[in-house]
C-alpha positions as CSV (number, residue, x, y, z in Angstrom):
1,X,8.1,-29.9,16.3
2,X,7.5,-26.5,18.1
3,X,8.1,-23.2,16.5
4,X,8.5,-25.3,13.3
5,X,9.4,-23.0,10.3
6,X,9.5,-25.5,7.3
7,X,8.7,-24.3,3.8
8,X,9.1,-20.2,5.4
9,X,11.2,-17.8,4.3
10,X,13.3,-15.8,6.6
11,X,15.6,-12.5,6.2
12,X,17.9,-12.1,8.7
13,X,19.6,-8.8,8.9
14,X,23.7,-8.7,10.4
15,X,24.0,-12.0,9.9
16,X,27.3,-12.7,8.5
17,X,28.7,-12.5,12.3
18,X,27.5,-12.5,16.2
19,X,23.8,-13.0,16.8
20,X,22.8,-12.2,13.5
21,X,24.7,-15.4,12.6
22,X,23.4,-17.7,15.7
23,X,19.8,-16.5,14.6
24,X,20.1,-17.7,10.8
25,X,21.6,-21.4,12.0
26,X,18.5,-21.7,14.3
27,X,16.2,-20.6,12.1
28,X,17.2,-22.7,9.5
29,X,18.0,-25.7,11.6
30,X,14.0,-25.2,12.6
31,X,13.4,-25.1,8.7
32,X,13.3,-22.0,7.2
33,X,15.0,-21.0,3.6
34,X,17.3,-18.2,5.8
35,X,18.6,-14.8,3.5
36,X,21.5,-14.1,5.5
37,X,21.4,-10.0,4.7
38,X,24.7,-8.6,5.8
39,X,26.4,-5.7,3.7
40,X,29.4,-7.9,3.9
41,X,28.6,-9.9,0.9
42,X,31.7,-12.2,1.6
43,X,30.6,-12.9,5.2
44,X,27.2,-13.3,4.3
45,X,28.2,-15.7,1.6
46,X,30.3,-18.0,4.1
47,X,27.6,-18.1,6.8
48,X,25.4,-19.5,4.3
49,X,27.7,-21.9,2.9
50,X,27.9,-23.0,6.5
51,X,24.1,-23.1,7.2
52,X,24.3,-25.0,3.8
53,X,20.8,-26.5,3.0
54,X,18.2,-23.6,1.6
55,X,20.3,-21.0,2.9
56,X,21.5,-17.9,0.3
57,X,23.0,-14.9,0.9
58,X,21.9,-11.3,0.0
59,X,24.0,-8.0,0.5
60,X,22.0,-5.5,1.8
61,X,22.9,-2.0,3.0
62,X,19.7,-1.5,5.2
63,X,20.5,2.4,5.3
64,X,19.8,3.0,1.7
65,X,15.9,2.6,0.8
66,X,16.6,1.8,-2.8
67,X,19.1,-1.3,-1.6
68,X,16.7,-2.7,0.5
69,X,14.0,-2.8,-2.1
70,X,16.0,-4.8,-4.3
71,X,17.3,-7.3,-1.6
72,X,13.7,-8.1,-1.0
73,X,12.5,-8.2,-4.6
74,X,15.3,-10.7,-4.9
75,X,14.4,-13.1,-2.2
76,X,10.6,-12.4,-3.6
77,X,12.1,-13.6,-6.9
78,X,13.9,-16.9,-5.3
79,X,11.6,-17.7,-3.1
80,X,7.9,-16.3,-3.4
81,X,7.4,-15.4,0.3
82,X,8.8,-13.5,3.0
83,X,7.4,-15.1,6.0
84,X,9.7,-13.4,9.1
85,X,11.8,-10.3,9.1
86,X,14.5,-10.5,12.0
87,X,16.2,-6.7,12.0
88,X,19.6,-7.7,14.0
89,X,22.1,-5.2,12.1
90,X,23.3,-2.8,14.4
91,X,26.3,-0.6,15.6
92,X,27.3,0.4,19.0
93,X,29.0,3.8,18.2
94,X,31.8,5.8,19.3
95,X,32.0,5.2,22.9
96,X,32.4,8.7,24.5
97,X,30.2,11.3,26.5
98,X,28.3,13.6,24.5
99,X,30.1,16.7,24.4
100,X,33.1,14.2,22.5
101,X,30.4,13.2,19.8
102,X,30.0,14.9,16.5
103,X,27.0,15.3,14.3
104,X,28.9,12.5,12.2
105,X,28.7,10.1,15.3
106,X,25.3,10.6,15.5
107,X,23.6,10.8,12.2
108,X,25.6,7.3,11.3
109,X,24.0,5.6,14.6
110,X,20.6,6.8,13.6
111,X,21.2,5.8,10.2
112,X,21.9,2.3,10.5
113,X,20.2,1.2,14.2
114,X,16.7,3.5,13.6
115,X,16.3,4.0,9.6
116,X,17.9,0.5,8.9
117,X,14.8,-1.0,10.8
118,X,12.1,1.3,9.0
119,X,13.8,1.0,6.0
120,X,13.3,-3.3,6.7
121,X,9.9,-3.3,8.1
122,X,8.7,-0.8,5.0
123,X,10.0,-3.0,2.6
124,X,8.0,-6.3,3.7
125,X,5.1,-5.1,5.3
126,X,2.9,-4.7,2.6
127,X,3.7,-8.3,1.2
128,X,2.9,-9.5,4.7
129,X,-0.4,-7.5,4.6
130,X,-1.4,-9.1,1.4
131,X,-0.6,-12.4,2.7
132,X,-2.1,-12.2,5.9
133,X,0.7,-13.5,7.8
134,X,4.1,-11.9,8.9
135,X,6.5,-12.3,12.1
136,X,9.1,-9.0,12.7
137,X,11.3,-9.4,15.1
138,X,13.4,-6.1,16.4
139,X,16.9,-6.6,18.1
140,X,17.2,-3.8,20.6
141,X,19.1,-3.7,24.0
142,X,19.0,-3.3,27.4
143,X,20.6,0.0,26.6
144,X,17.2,1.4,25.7
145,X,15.2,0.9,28.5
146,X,18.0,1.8,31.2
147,X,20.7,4.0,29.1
148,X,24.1,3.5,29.3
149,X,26.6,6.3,30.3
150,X,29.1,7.2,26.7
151,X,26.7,5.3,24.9
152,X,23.8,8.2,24.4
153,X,23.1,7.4,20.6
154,X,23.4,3.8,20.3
155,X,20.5,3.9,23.5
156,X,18.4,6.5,22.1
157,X,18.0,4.7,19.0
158,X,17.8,1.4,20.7
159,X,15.0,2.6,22.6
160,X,13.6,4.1,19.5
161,X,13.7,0.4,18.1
162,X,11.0,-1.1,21.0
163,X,8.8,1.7,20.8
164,X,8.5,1.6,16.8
165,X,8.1,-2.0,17.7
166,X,5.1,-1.6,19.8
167,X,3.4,0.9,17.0
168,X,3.7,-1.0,14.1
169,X,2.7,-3.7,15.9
170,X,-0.6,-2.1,16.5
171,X,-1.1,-0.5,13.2
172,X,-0.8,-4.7,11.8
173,X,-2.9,-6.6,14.4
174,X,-5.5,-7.3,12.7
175,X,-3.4,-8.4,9.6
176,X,-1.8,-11.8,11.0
177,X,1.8,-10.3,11.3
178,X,3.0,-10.3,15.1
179,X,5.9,-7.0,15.5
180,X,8.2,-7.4,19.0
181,X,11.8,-7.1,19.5
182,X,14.4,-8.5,21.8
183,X,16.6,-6.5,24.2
184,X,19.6,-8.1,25.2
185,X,22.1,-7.1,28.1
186,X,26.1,-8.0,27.1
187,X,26.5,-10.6,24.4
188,X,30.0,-11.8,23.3
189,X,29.8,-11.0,20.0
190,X,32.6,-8.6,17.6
191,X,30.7,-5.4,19.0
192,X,32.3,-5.5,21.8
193,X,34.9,-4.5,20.6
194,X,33.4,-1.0,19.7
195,X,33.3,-0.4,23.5
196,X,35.8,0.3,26.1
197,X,36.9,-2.8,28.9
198,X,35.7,0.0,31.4
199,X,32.0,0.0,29.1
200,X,31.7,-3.9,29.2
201,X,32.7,-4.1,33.0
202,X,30.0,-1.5,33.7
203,X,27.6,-3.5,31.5
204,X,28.5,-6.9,33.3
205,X,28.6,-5.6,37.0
206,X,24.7,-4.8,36.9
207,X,23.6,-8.7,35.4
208,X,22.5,-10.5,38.2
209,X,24.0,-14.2,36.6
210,X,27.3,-12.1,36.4
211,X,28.2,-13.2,32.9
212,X,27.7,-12.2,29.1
213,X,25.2,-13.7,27.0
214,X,25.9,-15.9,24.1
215,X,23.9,-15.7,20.6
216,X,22.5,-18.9,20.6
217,X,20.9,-17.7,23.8
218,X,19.5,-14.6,21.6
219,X,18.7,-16.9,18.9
220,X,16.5,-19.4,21.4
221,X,14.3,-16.4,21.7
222,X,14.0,-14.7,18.6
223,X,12.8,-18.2,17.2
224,X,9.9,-18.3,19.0
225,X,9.0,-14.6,18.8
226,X,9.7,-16.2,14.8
227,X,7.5,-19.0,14.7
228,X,3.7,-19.1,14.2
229,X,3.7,-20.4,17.9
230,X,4.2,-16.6,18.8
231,X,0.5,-15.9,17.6
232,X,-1.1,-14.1,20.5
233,X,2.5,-12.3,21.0
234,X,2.7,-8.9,19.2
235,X,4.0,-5.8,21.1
236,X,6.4,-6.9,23.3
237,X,9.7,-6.7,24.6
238,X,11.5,-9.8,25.6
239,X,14.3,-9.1,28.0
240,X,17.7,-11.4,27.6
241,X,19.5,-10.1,29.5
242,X,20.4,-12.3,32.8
243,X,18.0,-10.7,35.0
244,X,19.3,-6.9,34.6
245,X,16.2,-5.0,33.6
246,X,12.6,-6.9,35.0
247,X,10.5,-4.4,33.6
């Protein structure tokens, strides 16, 4: 089987709902022991009754340093390995020009879209190191390579999310451990809902296929980027986004 993941472990962050979700079923369907991290411990204990097999969940807040230390001791502790890091938590934001943001808006958007992937990648990478052998896959957006009007933080930091990609996949090259992240365009997923019909329409109206994305499609990419088929991948930005950005 390609992009076969038996006997890995996987964390997948924001995956009790939307693509977080898809990405954990196809992960594990491809055979990986998925932790499906979500800081809904109820959601992420449903997904993984779903998923059923060697799925578990973990409740994580990826903000807090200390928290994510301890979710990744504990899958260390179940499983021994941490073979893939997929960083999919997110948060669009309050959708408004800047002059209508507050200090608030912004500091929580950096918090959880910027620090939550540092916070991630810190606490595996040296495990990875030791074992020669890591995949880290980023989910950013479409937002941060073109910017989206009302949407200033949640596309800084998205943009913020492929460049740290690119660095740290640098700085681990030579270590076996393959760093890229995803951008999608519009997925139909619950975030949506964070954004305004007038946002979504804006969003749509520039995809040349003219529809949303669904999270399996997400998924079917991030398992690759994933597998150890991705092994002369590292770096990159994979755009899935219907055609919108080709650069």
């Amino acid at each position: 089987m390609f992009f076969d993941l038996t006997g890995q472990t996987a964390i997948v962050t924001g995956a009790a709902t939307g693509i977080g979700e898809a990405i954990a079923h196809r992960l594990a369907k491809a055979g990986a022991a998925v932790a499906v991290a979500d800081i809904d411990a109820q959601g992420a204990a449903e997904v993984a009754r779903a998923i059923g097999g060697d799925a578990f969940p973990l409740c994580i807040d990826i903000t807090s340093p200390a928290s994510v230390r301890q979710a990744v001791g504990e899958v260390l502790n179940r499983t021994g390995r941490i073979d893939v890091l997929v960083n999919n938590a997110g948060i669009a934001g309050k959708a408004a020009p800047l002059w209508e943001q507050s200090e608030e808006d912004w500091h929580r958007i950096v918090a959880v879209n910027m620090d939550g992937v540092f916070n991630c990648c810190k606490g595996v990478i040296e495990h990875m190191r030791s074992r020669k052998y890591g995949r880290i896959v980023n989910v950013a957006s479409i937002a941060g390579k073109e910017g989206n009007p009302n949407m200033t933080g949640y596309s800084a930091t998205k943009a913020g999310v492929i460049a740290f990609s690119k660095s740290l996949a640098k700085e681990v090259a030579t270590d076996g451990i393959c760093v890229n992240s995803v951008a999608p365009a519009v997925i139909r997923t619950k975030i949506l809902e964070q954004l305004t019909p007038a946002q979504i329409e804006y969003m749509t109206a520039r995809i040349p296929m003219r529809r949303t994305g669904s999270p399996e499609e997400i998924a079917a990419v991030v398992h690759f980027l994933a597998s150890p088929d991705c092994s002369f991948v590292t770096g990159q930005c994979y755009d899935a986004s219907g055609g919108r950005a080709t650069y």
